[in-house]
C-alpha positions as a Markdown table, in Angstrom:
| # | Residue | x | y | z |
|---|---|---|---|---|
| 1 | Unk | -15.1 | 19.3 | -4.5 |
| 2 | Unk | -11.6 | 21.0 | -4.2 |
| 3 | Unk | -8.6 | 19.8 | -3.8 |
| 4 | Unk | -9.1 | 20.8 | 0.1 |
| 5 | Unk | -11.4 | 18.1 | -0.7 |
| 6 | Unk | -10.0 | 15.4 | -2.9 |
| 7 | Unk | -12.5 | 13.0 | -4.2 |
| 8 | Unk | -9.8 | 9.9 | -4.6 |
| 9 | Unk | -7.7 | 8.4 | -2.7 |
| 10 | Unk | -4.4 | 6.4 | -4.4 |
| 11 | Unk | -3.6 | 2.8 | -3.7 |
| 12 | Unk | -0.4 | 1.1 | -3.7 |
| 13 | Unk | -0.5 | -1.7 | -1.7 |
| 14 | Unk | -3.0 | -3.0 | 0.5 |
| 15 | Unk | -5.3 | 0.0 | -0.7 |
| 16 | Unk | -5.0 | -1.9 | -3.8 |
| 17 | Unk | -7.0 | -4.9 | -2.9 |
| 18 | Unk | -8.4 | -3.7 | 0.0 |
| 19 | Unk | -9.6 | -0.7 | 0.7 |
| 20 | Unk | -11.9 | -0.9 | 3.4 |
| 21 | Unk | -15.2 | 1.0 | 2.2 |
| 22 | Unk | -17.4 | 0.7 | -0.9 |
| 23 | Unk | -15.5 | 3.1 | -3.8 |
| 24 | Unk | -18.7 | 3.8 | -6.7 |
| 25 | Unk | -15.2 | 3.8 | -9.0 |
| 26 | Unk | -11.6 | 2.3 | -9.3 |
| 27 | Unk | -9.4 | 3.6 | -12.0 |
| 28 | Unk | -5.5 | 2.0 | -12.5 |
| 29 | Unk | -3.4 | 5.1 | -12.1 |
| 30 | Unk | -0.1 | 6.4 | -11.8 |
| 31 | Unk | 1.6 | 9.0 | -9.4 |
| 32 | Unk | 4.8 | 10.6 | -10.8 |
| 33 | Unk | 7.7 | 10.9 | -8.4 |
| 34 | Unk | 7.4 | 8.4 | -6.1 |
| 35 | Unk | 8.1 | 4.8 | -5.7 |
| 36 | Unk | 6.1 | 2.2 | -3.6 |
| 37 | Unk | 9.4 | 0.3 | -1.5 |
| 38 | Unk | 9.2 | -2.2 | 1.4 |
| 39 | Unk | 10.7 | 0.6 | 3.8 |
| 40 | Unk | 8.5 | 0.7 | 7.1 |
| 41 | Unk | 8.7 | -1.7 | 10.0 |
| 42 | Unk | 5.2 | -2.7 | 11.0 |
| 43 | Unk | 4.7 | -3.3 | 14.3 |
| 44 | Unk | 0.8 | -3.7 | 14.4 |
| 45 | Unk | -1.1 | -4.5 | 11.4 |
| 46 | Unk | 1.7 | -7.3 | 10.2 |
| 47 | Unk | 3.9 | -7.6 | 13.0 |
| 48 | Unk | 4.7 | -6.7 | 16.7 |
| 49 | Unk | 7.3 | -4.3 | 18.5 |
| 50 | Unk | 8.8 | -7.6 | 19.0 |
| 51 | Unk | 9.2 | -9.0 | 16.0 |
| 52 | Unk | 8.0 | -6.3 | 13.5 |
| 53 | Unk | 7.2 | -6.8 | 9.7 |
| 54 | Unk | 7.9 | -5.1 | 6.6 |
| 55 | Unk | 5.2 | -2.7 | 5.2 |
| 56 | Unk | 5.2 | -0.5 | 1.8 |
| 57 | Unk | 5.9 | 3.2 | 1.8 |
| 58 | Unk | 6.2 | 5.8 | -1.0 |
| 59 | Unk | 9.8 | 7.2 | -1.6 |
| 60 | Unk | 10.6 | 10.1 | -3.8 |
| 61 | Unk | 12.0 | 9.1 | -7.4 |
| 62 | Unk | 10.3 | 7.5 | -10.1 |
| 63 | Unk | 6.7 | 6.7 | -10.9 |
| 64 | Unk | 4.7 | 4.4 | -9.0 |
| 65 | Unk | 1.4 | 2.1 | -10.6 |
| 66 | Unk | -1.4 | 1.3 | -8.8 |
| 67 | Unk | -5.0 | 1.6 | -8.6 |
| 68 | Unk | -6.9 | 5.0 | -7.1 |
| 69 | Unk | -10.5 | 4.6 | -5.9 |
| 70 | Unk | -12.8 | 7.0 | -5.7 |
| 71 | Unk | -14.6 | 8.2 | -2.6 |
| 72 | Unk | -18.3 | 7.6 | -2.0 |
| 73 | Unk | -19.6 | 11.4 | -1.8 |
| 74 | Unk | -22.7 | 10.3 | 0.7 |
| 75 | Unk | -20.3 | 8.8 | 3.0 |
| 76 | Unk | -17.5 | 10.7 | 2.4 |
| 77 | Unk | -16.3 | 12.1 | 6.1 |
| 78 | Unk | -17.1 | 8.3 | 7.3 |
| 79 | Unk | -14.8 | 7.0 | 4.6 |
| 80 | Unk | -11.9 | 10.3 | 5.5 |
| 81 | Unk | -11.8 | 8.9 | 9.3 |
| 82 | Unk | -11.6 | 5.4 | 8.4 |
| 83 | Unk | -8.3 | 6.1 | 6.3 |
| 84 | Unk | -6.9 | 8.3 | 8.9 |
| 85 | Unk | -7.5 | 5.7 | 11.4 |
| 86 | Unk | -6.0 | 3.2 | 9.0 |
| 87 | Unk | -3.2 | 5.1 | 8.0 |
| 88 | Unk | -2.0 | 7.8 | 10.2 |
| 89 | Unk | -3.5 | 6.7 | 14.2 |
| 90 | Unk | -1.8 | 3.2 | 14.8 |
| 91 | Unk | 1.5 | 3.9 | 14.2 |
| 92 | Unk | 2.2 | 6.9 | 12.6 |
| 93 | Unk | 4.3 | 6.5 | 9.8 |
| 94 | Unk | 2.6 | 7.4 | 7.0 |
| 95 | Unk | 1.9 | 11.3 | 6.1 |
| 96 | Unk | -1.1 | 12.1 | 4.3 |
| 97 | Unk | -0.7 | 14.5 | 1.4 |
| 98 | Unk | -2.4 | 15.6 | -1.8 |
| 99 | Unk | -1.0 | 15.1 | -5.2 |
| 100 | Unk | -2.2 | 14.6 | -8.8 |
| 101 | Unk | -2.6 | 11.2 | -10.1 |
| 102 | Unk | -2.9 | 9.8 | -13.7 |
| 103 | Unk | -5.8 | 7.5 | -14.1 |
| 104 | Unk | -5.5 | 5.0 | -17.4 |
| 105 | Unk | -9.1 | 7.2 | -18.6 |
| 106 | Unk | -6.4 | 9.9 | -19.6 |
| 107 | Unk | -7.8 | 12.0 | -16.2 |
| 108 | Unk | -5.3 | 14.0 | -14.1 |
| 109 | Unk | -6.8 | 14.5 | -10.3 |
| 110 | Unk | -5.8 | 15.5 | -7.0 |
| 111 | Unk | -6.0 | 12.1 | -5.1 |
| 112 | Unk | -5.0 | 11.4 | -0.8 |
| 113 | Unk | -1.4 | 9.6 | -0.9 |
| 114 | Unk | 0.3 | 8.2 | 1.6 |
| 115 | Unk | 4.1 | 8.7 | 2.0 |
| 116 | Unk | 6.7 | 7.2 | 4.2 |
| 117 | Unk | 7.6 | 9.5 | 7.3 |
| 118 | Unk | 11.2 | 9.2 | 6.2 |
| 119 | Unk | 11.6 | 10.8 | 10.2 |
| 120 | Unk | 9.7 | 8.6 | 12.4 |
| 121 | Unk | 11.2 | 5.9 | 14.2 |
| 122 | Unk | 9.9 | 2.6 | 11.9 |
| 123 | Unk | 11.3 | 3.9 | 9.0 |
| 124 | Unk | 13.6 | 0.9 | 7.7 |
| 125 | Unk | 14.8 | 2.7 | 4.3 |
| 126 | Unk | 16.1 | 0.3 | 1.9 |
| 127 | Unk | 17.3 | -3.0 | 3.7 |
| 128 | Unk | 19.7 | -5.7 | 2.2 |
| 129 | Unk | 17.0 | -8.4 | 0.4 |
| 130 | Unk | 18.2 | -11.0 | 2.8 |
| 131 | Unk | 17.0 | -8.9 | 5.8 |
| 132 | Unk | 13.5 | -7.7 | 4.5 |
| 133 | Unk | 12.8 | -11.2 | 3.5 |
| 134 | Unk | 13.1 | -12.6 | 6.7 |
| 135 | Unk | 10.9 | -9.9 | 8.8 |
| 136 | Unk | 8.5 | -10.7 | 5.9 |
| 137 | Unk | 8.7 | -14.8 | 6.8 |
| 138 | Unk | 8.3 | -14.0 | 10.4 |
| 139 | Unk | 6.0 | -10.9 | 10.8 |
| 140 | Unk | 2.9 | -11.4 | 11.8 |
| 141 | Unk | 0.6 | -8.4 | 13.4 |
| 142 | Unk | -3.7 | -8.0 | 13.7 |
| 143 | Unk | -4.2 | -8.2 | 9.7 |
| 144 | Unk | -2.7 | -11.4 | 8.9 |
| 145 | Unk | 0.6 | -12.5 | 8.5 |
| 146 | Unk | 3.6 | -10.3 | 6.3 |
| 147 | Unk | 4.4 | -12.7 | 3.5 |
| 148 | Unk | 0.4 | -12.5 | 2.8 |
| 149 | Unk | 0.4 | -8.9 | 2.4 |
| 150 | Unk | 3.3 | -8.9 | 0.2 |
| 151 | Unk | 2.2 | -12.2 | -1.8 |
| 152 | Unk | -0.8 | -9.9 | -2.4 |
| 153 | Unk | 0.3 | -6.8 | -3.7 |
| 154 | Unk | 2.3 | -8.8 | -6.2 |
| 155 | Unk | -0.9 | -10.9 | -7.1 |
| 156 | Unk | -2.7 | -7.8 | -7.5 |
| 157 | Unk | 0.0 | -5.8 | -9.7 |
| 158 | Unk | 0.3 | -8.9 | -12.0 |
| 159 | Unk | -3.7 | -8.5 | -12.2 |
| 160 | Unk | -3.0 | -5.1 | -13.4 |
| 161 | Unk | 0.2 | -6.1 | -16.2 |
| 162 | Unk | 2.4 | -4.8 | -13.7 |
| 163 | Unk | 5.7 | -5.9 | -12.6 |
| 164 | Unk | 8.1 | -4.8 | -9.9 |
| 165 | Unk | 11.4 | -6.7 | -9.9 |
| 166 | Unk | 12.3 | -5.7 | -6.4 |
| 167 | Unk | 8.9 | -7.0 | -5.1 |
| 168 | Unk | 8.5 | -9.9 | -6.9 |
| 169 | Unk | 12.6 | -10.7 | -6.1 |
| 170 | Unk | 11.1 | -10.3 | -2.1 |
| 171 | Unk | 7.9 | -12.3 | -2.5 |
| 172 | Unk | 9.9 | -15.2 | -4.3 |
| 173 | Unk | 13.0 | -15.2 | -1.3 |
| 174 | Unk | 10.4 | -14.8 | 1.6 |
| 175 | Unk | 8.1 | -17.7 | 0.7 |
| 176 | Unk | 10.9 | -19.8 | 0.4 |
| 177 | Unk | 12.0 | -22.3 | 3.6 |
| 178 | Unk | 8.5 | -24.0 | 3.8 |
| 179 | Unk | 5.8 | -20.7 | 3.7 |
| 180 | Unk | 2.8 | -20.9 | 3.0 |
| 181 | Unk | 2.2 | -20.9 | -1.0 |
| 182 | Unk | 0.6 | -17.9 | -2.7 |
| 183 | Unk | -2.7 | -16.7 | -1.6 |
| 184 | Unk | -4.7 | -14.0 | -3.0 |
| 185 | Unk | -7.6 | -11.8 | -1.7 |
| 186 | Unk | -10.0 | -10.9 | -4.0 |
| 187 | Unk | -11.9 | -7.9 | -4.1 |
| 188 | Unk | -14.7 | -6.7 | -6.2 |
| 189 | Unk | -13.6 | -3.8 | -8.4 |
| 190 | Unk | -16.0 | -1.7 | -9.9 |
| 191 | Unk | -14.9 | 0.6 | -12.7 |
């Protein structure tokens, strides 16, 4: 396959722990240049127009660590319209791309990433900590509440070794004022 073609797709938040389809292989990995940042408003998945939540984007600068899978080559165009459906149809505010990836096995490949639309109308940028942690205590949209999400990717970087200050400094304020205590999804990962 090409790199029209790219046989992984790079996870940095929810893509982490839950990707949606069956990957045959799941690699930690890094992209250079980018940094994952809680800088889209979610109005569906983990909040409403109403009373939107906070989602992760990628933002140029820096490296950002997370986990790429690989995509199953029998059901690859299934899998390809599942993550555009995912990440592009509902709202928008993503825009697929291709860039290389480091996987921890010391391979470089072209992997699907998913950067913040830094133009489209849900794009928050960086917000003052008080203010992102309370659309994350109050968002709530068709996957499940915000503070979940971001409880998970934390839980899910810490699987991995890694730390993000600015996450873990958001996790901490929004499950204060009685929220719910840390939960974690787990997901097989096959390597």
């Amino acid at each position: 396959m090409s790199a029209a073609k790219p046989r992984w797709v790079f996870g940095y938040g929810s893509l982490m722990w839950n990707p949606g389809f069956a990957t045959p292989e799941t690699q930690p990995a890094r992209l250079q240049g980018w940094h994952r940042a809680f800088c889209i408003y979610s109005e569906h998945y983990r909040g409403t127009p109403k009373q939107p939540g906070l989602i992760l984007g990628l933002l140029p600068g820096g490296a950002c660590r997370g986990l790429a899978h690989r995509l199953p080559a029998a059901t690859y165009d299934e899998v390809r319209r599942y993550l555009i459906h995912r990440e592009i149809d509902n709202d928008g505010v993503y825009e697929e791309t291709i860039r290389p990836i480091h996987l921890d096995d010391g391979r470089t490949v072209p992997a699907l990433v998913y950067l913040a639309d830094r133009k489209h109308r849900q794009f928050a940028g960086k917000l003052p900590l008080a203010t992102a942690a309370a659309l994350v205590r109050r968002g709530r949209g068709a996957t499940g509440t915000n503070l979940e999400y971001v409880l998970n990717t934390v839980a899910h970087l810490d699987d991995l070794g890694l730390h993000d200050p600015a996450l873990e400094a958001l996790a901490k304020r929004a499950a204060v004022s009685g929220a719910p205590s840390r939960s974690r999804t787990r997901t097989s990962r096959r390597t």
